[in-house]
ZAMARGU-4260 file (C-alpha; in steps of 0.2 Angstrom, whole numbers, plus 5000, padded with zeros to 4 digits):
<rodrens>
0) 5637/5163/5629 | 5636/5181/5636 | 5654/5189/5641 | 5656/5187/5657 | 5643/5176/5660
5) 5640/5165/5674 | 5636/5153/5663 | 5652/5152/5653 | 5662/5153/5670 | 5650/5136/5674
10) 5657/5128/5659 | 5674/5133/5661 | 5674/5126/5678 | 5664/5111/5673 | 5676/5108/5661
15) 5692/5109/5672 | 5683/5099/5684 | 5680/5084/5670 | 5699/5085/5666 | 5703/5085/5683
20) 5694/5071/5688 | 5703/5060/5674 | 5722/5068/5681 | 5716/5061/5699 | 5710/5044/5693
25) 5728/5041/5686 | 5736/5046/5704 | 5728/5039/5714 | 5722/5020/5703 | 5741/5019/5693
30) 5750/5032/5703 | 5755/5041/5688 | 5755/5042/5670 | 5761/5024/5660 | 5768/5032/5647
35) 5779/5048/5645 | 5783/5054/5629 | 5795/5068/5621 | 5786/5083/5612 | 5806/5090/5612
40) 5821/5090/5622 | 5813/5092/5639 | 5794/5093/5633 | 5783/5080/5640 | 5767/5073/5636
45) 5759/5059/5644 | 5743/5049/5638 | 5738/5057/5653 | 5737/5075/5646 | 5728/5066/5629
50) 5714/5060/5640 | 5711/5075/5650 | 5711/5085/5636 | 5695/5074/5626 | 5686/5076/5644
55) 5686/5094/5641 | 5684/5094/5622 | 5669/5082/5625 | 5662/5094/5637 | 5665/5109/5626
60) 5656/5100/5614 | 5639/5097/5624 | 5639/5112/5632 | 5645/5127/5620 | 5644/5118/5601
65) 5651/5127/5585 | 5663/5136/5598 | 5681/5132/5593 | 5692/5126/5602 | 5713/5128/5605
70) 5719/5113/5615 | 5739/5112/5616 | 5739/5092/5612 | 5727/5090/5601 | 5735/5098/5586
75) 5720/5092/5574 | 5705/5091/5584 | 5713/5103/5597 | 5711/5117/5583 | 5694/5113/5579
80) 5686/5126/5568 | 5698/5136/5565 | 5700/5141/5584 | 5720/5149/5581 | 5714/5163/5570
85) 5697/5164/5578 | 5691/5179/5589 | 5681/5167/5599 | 5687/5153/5606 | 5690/5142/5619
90) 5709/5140/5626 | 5714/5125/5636 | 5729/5117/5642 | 5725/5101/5649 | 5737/5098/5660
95) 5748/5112/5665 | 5765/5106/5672 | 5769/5088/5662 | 5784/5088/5669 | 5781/5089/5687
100) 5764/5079/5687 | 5779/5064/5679 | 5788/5069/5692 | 5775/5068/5707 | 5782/5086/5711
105) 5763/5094/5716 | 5760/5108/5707 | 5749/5105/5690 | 5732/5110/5683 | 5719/5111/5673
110) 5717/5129/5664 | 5703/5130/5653 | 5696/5151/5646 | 5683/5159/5635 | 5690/5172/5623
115) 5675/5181/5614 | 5681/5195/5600 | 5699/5194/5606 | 5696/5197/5624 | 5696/5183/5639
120) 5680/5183/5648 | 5678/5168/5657 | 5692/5157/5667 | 5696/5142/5680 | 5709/5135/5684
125) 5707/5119/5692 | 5721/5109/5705 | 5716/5091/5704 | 5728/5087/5722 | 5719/5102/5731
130) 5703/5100/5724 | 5704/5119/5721 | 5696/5130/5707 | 5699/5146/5704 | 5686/5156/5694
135) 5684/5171/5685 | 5673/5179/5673 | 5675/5198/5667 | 5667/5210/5675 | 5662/5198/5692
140) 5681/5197/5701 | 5691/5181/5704 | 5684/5171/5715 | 5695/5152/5723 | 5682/5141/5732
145) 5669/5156/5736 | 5682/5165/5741 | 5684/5182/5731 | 5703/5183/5728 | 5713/5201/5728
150) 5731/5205/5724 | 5744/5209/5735 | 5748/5227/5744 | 5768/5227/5742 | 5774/5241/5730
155) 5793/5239/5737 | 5803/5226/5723 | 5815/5223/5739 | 5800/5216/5749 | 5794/5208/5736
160) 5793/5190/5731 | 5793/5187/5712 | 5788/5171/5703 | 5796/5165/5685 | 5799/5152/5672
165) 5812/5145/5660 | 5806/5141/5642 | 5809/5124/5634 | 5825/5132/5626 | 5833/5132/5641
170) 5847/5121/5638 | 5853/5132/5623 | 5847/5148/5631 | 5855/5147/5649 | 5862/5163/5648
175) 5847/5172/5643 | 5837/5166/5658 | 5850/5168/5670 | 5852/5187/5665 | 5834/5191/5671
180) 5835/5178/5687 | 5851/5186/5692 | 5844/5205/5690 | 5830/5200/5702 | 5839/5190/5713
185) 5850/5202/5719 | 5834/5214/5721 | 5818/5205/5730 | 5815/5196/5743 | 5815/5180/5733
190) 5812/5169/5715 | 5801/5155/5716 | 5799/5145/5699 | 5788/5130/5702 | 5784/5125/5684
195) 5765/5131/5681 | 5762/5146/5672 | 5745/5143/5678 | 5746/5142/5695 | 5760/5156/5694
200) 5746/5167/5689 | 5734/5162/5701 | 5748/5166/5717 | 5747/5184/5709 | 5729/5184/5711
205) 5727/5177/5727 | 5741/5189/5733 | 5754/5175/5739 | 5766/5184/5727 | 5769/5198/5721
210) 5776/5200/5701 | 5777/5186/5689 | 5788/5187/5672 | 5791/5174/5657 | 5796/5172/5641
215) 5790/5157/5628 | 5775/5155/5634 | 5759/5149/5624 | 5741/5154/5624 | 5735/5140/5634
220) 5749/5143/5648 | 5739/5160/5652 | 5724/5166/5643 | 5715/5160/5662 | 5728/5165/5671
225) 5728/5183/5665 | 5709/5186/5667 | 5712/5180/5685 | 5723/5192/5689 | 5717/5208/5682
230) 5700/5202/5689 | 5707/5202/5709 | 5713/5219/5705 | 5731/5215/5698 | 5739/5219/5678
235) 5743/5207/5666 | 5755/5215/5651 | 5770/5212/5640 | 5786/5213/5647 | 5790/5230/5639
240) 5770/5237/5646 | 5761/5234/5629 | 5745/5222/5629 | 5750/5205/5631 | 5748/5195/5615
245) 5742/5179/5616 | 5752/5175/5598 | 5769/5176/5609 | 5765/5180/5626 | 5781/5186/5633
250) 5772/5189/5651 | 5772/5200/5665 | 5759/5198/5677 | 5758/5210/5694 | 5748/5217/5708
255) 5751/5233/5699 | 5759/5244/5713 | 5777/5235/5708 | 5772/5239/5687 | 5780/5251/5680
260) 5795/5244/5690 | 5794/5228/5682 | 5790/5237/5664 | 5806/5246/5667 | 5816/5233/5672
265) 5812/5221/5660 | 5814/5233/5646 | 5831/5238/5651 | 5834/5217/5654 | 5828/5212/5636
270) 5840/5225/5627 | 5854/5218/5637 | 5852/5201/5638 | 5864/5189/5629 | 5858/5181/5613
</rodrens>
């Protein structure tokens, strides 16, 4: 598939769509997942995220053959073809906020991306409840229901309403969260942290917020994301302004005006945080 193609973006989208369809079915015939397990302390995984995940490796499948593909359950068949070393690839995470999909808390998603020599070129994210997609391929914008998307305008941090999220680690790291949430805190507007990388990368795009930071993160949790964003005009970086690495993302997504801000801020954060 050509970067940036509209057909790749199709088969993203299709692909979400076909996940999605199987995260609805569970809502709305069981009302849930029936069975929740424990990747790790406070990491879920549901027979739910296994099922939406084979929707969107069968698609793949049909649709883009001899592609590889990096799933985040699906440690076998999710790396099929040596997709973690491969330049090209496709990057999906099934079912992007386990824990509050459990929980019935409504926000989860589908998040499926093309990477081609090391560079993401097409995107969607898909919000089974909303029945929202949101779209990008490189070079064509970000686009949400026909809608082209476009961050927001603020470039004052005290006006500005951050977004972030706590690793898995959590519980042993309290400290090291809380020294970046408290920086903020007393600095913006407001911190929202809703439990979606995903979808926090898709309010930076559509301009309903304003900077987004997180450590721990895995490919799957943004390679979509971050096209999405720098295609409605925002930037997508590490924390200290490098590229971002999908290897380790250690993320900060903004509109751009509040940047080097962030940059700064961050850096000064990550050499004084806590162990």
């Amino acid at each position: 598939m050509r970067a940036g193609s509209s057909e790749a973006v199709h088969t993203a989208e299709a692909a979400a769509r076909a996940a999605g369809a199987v995260i609805r079915a569970a809502l709305t015939e069981r009302g849930g997942p029936a069975e929740v397990k424990h990747k790790g302390a406070i990491d879920l995984v549901t027979e739910v995220d296994i099922a939406a995940e084979h929707a969107i490796l069968e698609l793949l499948a049909q649709r883009s053959p001899g592609v590889p593909v990096l799933a985040e359950e699906a440690q076998g068949a999710g790396d099929s073809g040596g997709a973690a070393t491969a330049s090209t690839r496709w990057i999906v995470d099934p079912l992007d906020g386990t824990t509050n999909f459990v929980h019935g808390f409504p926000a989860f998603c589908v998040s499926v991306a093309l990477e081609q020599d090391g560079a993401q070129v097409a995107a969607a994210i898909y919000e089974p409840l909303l029945d929202r997609c949101t779209t990008a391929g490189a070079g064509s914008g970000a686009w949400a229901e026909g809608q082209r998307l476009r961050v927001s305008g603020c470039s004052a941090l005290d006006r500005a309403l951050l977004l972030t999220g706590f690793g898995y680690d959590r519980r042993a790291r309290a400290d090291f969260y809380l020294h970046f949430f408290k920086y903020f805190l007393e600095r913006t507007q407001g911190i929202r942290r809703a439990g979606s990388a995903a979808l926090d990368l898709c309010h930076i795009a559509a301009g309903r917020a304003d900077a987004y930071w997180e450590h721990s993160l895995g490919p799957w949790d943004v390679a979509a994301g971050a096209l999405i964003v720098q295609e409605a005009g925002g930037v997508v970086t590490d924390m200290t302004g490098g590229p971002l690495s999908l290897r380790a993302p250690r993320l900060l997504a903004s509109n751009g005006h509040l940047h080097d801000e962030m940059v700064a801020a961050l850096s000064h954060l990550i050499e004084s945080a806590p162990a």
